[in-house]
N, C-alpha and C positions, 0 to 999 in steps of 0.2 A: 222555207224561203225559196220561194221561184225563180228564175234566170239564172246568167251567168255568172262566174266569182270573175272582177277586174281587176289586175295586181298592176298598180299605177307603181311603174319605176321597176327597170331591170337592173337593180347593182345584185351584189349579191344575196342579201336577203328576199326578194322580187323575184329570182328567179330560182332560191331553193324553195320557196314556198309554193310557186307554181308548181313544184316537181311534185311536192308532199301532195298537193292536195288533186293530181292529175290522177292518182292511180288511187284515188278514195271517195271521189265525188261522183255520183253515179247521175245526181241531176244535173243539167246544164252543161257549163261546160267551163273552161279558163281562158283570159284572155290576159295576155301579159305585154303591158306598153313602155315601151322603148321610147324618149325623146330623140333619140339618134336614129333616124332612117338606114345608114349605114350600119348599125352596128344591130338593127330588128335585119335589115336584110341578110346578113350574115347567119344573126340566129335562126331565120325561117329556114334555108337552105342547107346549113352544117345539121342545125340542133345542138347546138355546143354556144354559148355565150363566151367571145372573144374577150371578154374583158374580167369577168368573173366566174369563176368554179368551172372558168375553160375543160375541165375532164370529165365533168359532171354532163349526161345526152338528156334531154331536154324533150320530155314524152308527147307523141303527137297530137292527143289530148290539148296538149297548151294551143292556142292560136298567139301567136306571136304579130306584134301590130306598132304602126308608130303615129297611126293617127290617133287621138283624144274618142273622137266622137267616135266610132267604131268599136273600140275600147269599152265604151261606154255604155253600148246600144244592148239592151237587154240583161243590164248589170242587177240585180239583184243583192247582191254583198260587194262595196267598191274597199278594196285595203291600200293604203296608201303605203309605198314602201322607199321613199325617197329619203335622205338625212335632214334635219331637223332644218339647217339652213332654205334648203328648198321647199318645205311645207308650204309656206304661206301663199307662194307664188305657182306651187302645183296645185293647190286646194281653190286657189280663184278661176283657173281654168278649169278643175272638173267643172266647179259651181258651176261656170257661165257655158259648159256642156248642158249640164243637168237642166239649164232653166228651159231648153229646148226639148229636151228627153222626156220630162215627163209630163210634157202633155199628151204622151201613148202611153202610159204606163201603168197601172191600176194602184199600185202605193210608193212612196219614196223611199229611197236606199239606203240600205243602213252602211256610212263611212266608218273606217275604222283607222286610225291614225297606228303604224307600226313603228314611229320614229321615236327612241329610246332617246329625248334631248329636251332642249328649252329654247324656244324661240330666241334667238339673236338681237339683243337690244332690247325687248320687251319683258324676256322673263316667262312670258305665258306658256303654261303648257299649249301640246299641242291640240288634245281635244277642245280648248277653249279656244284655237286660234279655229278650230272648224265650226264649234260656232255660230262667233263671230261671220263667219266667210260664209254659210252653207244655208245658214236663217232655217226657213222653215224646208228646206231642198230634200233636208237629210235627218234622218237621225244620226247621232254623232256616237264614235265611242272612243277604245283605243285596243291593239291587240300586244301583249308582251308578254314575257318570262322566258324563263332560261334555253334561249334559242339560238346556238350555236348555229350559221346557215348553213357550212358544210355538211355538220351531221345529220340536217335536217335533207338535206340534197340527198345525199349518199343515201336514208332511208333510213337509218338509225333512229331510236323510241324515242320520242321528245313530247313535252307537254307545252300547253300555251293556255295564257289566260285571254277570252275577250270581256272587256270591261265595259257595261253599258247600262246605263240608268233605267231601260226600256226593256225590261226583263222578259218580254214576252221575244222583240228581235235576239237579244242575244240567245236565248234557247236554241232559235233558230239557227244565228249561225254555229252556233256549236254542233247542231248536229252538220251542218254545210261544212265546216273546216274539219271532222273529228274522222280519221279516218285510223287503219289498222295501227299505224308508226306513229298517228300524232293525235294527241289528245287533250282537246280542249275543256277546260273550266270556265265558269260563268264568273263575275265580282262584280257587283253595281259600283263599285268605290271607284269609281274612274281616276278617281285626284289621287288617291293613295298608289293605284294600279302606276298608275303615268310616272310620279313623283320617282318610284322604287326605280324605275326601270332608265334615270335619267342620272337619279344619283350614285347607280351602282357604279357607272363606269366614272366615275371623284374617286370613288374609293379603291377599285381596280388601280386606276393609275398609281395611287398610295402604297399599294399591296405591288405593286409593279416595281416601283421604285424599291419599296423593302428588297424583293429579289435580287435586284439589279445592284443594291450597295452589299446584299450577302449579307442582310442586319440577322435572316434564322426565320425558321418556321411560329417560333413564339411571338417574336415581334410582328409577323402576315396577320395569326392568330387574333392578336389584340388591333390591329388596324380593321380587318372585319367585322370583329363584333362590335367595334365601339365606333365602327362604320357606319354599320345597321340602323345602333341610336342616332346619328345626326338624319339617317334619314326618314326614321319615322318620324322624329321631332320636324323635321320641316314638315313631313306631311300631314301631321295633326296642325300646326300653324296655319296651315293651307285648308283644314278640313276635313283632311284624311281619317280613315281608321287605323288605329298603330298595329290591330290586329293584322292590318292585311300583309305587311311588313316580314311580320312568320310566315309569309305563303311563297305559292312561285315566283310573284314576281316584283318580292322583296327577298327573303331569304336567299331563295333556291336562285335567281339570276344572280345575285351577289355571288354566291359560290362559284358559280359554272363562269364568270368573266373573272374573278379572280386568281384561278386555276386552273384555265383550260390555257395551253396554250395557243391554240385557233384564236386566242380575242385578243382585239387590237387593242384596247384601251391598256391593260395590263402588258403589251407588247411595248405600246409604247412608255409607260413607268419602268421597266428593265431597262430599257435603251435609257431612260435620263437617268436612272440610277447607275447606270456603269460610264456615264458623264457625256452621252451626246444634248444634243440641243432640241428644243420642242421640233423647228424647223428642220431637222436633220430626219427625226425619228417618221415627221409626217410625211416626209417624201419615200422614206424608204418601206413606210406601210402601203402606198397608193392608195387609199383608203380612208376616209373622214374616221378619228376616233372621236366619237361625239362627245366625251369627257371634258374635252378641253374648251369647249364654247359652256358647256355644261357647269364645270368649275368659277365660271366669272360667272355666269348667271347666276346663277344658287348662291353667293355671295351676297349678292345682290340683295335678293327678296330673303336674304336671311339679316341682315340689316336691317332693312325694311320691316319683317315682322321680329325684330327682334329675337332672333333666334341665333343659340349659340354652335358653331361646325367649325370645332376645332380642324380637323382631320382637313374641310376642302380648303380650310383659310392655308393651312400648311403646304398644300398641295399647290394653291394657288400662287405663293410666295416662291416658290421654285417655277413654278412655269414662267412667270409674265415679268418676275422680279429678279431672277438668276439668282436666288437663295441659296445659301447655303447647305448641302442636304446633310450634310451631318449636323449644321448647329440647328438646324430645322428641325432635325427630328430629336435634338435635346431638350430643344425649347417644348415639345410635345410630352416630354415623359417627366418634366419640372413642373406641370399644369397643377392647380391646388387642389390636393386632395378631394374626394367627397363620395360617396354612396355609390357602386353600378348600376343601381334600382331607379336613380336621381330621372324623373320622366321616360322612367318605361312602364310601359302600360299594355305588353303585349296580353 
């Protein structure tokens, strides 16, 4: 894969990823875009991002930028690293970059959606809102698994999956992102890939709150696994493979946001389990936990294709409905009997 890598969005996943991949990418080069002028000027000048992983220096490698089209100019792998809410409205301004870019360019770029969520009101994943948005601009895919940003900053071993229909791009970027600390895998299951990476944090929050009421490690225990199943069940509903659900970025993110203390989804389930309020918990994270737009969506299209999530309806009933969490989580352990096996298909 020729050109530069473009990491669209400095929060903090955007800019520990630019770290990772500054000191393993030998071709090209990283350009990392800021919608805040003020807050790229800062980072060109410090090398320290004022807003996120502030301790984290920020290798001169990265070109730090606030324009789009600059950003843009000789992109060869573009990864979108913005929260789910702002996909659709970042992904129409690459687009309407791109329609001017490649007409210098010898092939179109392969996008990669990094946002762990479900479009706002729609439901869609994100690979499909790009798309929709991107037509023939791009190839589309999505990058996830168990990616703590800190650790990944700091330089610490991490894995990542890129998911992409177009098997020959994703090789590529794999070898483009795969460097000494971080190591990429391939998955054509884009739906399965996305799905996992959207519902771990429903089930974090769940596993959050368990901590937070001090329900025990057995009760975390059975909210994960029987976590797991609602999410591969939605994502065979959607087309998924439930195999991929055993992988990084079903399994292995499920774990690493349910027990790392660094993730905010599971930060913010402890805080409602020890009885603050959704709107308390999300000021005091500064931080979109994508869980919670995540849990009414997935509702949703689980209605809709008729699928049953016990776990996010419960989750869901304490967030938007001030539930009870103890008769909430009674009403989950009086559920009628049946099989562990009932629609698993790992």
């Amino acid at each position: 894969m020729s050109g530069r890598v473009a990491i669209i969005g400095a929060g903090s996943w955007g800019t520990a990823l630019a770290c990772a991949l500054a000191g393993g990418a030998p071709e090209g080069g990283i350009n990392l875009w800021s919608r805040d002028p003020q807050q790229a000027e800062v980072m060109r000048t410090t090398r320290h991002n004022p807003r996120y992983l502030s301790d984290v220096a920020i290798p001169v490698e990265v070109d730090i930028c606030d324009d789009l089209s600059v950003a843009l100019t000789d992109a060869g792998l573009i990864i979108l690293t913005v929260p789910a809410k702002a996909m659709a409205t970042t992904a129409r301004a690459v687009s309407g970059v791109l329609r001017t870019h490649l007409r210098h360019v010898p092939e179109i770029p392969l996008v990669l959606s990094a946002a762990k969520g479900l479009d706002p009101g729609t439901g869609q994943l994100m690979s499909q809102l790009l798309v929709d948005i991107m037509g023939d601009r791009a190839v589309t895919g999505a990058l996830s698994g168990p990616n703590i940003a800190r650790e990944v900053a700091q330089g610490l071993p991490a894995t990542t999956v890129i998911a992409c229909r177009d098997g020959t791009r994703a090789l590529e970027a794999q070898r483009r992102i795969s460097c000494h600390r971080l190591r990429a895998y391939t998955n054509d299951d884009v739906v399965g890939v996305e799905v996992g990476g959207a519902m771990k944090n429903v089930i974090a929050i769940a596993a959050g709150i368990a901590d937070g009421m001090k329900a025990g490690d057995n009760a975390k225990a059975a909210i994960m696994t029987r976590g797991l199943v609602e999410m591969s069940r939605l994502g065979a509903a959607l087309g998924a493979r439930q195999s991929t659900f055993a992988g990084l970025t079903g399994l292995g993110d499920l774990i690493v946001t349910c027990v790392s203390p660094l993730s905010r989804n599971h930060a913010l389930g402890i805080g409602i389990g020890e009885g603050k309020s959704v709107t308390e918990m999300e000021a005091e994270l500064k931080m979109v936990a994508e869980g919670v737009n995540t849990t009414r969506e997935a509702l949703r299209l689980g209605r809709r294709l008729e699928v049953d999530l016990p776990i996010a309806e419960a989750v869901a009933a304490v967030l938007f409905e001030d539930a009870d969490l103890m008769q909430t989580a009674l009403s989950l352990m009086a559920r009628t009997g049946r099989s562990e096996l009932e629609g698993l298909n790992f």
